[in-house]
C-alpha atoms as a printed R data frame, in Angstrom:
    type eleno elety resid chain resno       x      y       z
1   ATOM     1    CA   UNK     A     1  -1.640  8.353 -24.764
2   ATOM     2    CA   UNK     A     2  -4.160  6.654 -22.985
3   ATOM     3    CA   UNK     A     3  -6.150  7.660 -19.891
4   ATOM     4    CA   UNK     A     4  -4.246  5.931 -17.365
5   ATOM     5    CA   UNK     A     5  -0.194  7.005 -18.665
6   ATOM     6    CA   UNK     A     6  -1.771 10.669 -18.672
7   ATOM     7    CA   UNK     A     7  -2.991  9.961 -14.710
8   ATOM     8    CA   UNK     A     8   0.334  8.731 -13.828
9   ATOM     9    CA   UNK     A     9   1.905 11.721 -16.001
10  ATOM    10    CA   UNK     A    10  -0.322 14.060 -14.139
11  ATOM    11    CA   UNK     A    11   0.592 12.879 -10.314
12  ATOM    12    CA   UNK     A    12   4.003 13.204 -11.305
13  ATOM    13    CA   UNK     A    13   3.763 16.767 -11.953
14  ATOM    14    CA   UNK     A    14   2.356 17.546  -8.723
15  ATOM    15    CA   UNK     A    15   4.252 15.468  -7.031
16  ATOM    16    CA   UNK     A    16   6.966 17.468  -8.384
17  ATOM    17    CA   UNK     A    17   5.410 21.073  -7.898
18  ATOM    18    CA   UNK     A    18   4.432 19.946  -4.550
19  ATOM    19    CA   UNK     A    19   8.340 19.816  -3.811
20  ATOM    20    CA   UNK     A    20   8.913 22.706  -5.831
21  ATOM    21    CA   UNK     A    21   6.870 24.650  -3.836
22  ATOM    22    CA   UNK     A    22   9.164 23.568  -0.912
23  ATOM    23    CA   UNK     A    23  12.191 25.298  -2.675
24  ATOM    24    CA   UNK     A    24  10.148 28.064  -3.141
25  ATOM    25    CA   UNK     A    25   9.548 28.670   0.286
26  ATOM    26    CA   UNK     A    26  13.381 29.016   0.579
27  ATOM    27    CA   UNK     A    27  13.303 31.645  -2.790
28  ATOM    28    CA   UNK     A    28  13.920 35.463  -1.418
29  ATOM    29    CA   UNK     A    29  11.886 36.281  -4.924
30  ATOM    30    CA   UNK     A    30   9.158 34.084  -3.946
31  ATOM    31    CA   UNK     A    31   5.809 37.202  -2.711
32  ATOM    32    CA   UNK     A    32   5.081 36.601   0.828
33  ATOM    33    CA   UNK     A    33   1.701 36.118   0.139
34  ATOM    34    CA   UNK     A    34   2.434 33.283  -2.180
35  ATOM    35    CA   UNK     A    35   4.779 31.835   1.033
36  ATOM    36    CA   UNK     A    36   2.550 32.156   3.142
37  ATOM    37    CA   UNK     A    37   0.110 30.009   1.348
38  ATOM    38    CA   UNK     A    38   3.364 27.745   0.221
39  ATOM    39    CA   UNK     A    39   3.601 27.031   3.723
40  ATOM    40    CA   UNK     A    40   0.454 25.459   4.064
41  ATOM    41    CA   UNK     A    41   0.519 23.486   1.273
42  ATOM    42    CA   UNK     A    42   3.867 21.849   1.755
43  ATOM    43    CA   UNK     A    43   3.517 21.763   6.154
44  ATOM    44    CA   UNK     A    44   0.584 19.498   4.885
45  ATOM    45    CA   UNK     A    45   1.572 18.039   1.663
46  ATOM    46    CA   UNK     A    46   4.944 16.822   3.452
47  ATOM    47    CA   UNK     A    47   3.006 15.484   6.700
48  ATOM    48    CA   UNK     A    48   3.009 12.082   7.547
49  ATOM    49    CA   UNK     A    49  -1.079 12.382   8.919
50  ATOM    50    CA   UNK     A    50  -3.809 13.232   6.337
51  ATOM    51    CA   UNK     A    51  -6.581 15.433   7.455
52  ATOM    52    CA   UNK     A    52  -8.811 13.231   6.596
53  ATOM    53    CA   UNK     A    53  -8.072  9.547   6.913
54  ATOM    54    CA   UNK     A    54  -7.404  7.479   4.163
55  ATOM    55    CA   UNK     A    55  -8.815  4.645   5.882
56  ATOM    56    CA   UNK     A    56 -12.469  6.405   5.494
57  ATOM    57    CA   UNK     A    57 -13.818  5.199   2.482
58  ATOM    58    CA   UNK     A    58 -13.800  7.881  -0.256
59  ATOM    59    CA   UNK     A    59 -13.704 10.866   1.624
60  ATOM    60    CA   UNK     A    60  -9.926  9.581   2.524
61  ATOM    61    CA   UNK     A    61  -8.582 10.362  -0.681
62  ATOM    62    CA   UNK     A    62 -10.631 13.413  -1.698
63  ATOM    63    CA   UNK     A    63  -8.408 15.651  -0.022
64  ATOM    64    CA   UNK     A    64  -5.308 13.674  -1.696
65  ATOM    65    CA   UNK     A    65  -7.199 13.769  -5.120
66  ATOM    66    CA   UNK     A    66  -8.727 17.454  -4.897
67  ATOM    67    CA   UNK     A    67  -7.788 19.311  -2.273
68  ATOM    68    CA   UNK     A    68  -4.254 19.363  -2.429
69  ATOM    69    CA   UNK     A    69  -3.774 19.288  -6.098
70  ATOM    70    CA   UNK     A    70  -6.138 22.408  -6.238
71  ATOM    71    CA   UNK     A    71  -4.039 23.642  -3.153
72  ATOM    72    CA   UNK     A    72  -0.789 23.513  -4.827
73  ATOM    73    CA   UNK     A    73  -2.056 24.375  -8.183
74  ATOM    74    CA   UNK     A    74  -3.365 27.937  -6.870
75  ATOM    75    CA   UNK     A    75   0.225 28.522  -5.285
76  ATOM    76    CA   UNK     A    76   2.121 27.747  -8.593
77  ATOM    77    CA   UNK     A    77  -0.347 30.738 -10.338
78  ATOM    78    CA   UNK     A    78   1.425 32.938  -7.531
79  ATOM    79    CA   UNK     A    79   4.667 32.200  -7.949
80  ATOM    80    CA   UNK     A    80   6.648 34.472 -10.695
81  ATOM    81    CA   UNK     A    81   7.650 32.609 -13.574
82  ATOM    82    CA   UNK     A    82  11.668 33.172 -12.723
83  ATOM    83    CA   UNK     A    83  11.306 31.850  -9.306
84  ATOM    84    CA   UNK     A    84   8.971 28.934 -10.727
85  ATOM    85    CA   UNK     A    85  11.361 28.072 -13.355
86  ATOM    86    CA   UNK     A    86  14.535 27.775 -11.399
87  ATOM    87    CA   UNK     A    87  12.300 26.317  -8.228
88  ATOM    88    CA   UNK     A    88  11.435 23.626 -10.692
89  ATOM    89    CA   UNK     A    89  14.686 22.704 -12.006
90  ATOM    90    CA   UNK     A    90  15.743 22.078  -8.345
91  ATOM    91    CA   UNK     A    91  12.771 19.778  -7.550
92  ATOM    92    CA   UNK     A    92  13.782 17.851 -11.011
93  ATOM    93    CA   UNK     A    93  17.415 17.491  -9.401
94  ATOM    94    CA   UNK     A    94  16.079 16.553  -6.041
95  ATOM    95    CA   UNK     A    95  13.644 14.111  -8.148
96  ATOM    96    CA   UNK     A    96  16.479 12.911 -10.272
97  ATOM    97    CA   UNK     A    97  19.040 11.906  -7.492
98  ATOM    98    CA   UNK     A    98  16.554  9.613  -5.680
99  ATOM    99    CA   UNK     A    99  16.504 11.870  -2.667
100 ATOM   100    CA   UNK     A   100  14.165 10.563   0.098
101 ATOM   101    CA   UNK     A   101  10.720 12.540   0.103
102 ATOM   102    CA   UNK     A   102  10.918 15.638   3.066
103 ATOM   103    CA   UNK     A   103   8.893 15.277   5.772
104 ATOM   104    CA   UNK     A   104   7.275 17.972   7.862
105 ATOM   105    CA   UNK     A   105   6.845 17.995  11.027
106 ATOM   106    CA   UNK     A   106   4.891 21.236  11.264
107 ATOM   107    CA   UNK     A   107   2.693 19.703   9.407
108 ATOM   108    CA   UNK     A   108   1.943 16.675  11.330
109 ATOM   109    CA   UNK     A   109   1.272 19.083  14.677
110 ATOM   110    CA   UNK     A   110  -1.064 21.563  12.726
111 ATOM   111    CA   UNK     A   111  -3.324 18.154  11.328
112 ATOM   112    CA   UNK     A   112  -3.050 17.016  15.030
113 ATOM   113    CA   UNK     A   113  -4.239 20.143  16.488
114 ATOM   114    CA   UNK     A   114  -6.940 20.777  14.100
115 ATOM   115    CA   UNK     A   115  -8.402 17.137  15.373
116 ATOM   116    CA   UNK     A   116  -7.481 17.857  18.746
117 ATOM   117    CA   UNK     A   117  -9.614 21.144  18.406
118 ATOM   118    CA   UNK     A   118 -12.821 19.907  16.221
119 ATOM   119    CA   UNK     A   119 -12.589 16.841  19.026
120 ATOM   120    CA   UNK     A   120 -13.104 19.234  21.543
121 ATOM   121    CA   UNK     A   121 -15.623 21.390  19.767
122 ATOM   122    CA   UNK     A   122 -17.911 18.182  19.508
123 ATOM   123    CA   UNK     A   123 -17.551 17.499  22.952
124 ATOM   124    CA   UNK     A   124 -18.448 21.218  24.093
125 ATOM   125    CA   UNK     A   125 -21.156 20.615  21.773
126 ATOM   126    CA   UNK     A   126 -22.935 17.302  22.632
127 ATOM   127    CA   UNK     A   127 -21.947 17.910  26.149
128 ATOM   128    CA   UNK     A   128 -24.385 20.648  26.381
C-alpha cells in the first residue's frame, strides 16, 4: 500500500470516529468525563467555521491535520471498548447509507465567540 491509499485510509477513519464520537455522546455507558470532552470535539469537528481559517496559509489546516485528529484520538482512548464498538458500528451505518454529514451549531457559536473574545482582548490590549 502506498503512502497516499494509507492517507486516504487514515482520514477515513477519523472521519468515521469523529462521527462515532457523536453517537457516543448519545451512549448512557459513555464516562462523563469522556462526554464532556466528546462534546468539544464533535461541537467543533461538526462546525461549519474552523478556528483557524483555512484560507491562512498553513496554519489553516494545522488544526484540521493535528489538532483535531489528536483531539478525537484522545477521546476514543476514553471511551470503553463496548460503547466504542457498538458507537462504531452505528457511524459505519450512518457512513454506509450516504447520510448527509451533521452539522453543529454549537459549534459554530463557541468558534464565533472565541474570535469575538480574542478580538476584543487585542483591542483592550493595543488600546491601552
Amino acid at each position: 500500500m502506498n503512502f497516499l491509499n494509507q492517507l486516504k485510509l487514515w482520514a477515513k477513519k477519523i472521519k468515521r470516529d469523529g462521527l462515532t464520537l457523536w453517537f457516543a455522546l448519545k451512549n448512557p455507558d459513555t464516562p462523563w468525563f469522556a462526554k464532556a470532552l466528546a462534546a468539544l470535539v464533535v461541537a467543533y469537528a461538526l462546525s461549519p467555521i474552523d478556528l483557524i481559517p483555512d484560507f491562512i496559509p498553513v496554519l489553516g489546516y494545522l488544526d484540521d491535520v493535528i489538532l483535531l485528529p489528536l483531539l478525537i484520538w484522545l477521546t476514543i482512548k476514553m471511551l470503553p471498548a463496548t460503547v466504542l464498538c457498538s458507537c462504531r458500528e452505528k457511524a459505519d451505518e450512518w457512513i454506509a447509507s450516504k447520510a448527509a454529514k451533521p452539522k453543529s451549531t454549537l459549534g459554530a457559536v463557541l468558534v464565533i465567540a472565541l474570535w469575538m473574545a480574542l478580538s476584543y482582548g487585542l483591542w483592550r490590549w493595543y488600546s491601552q
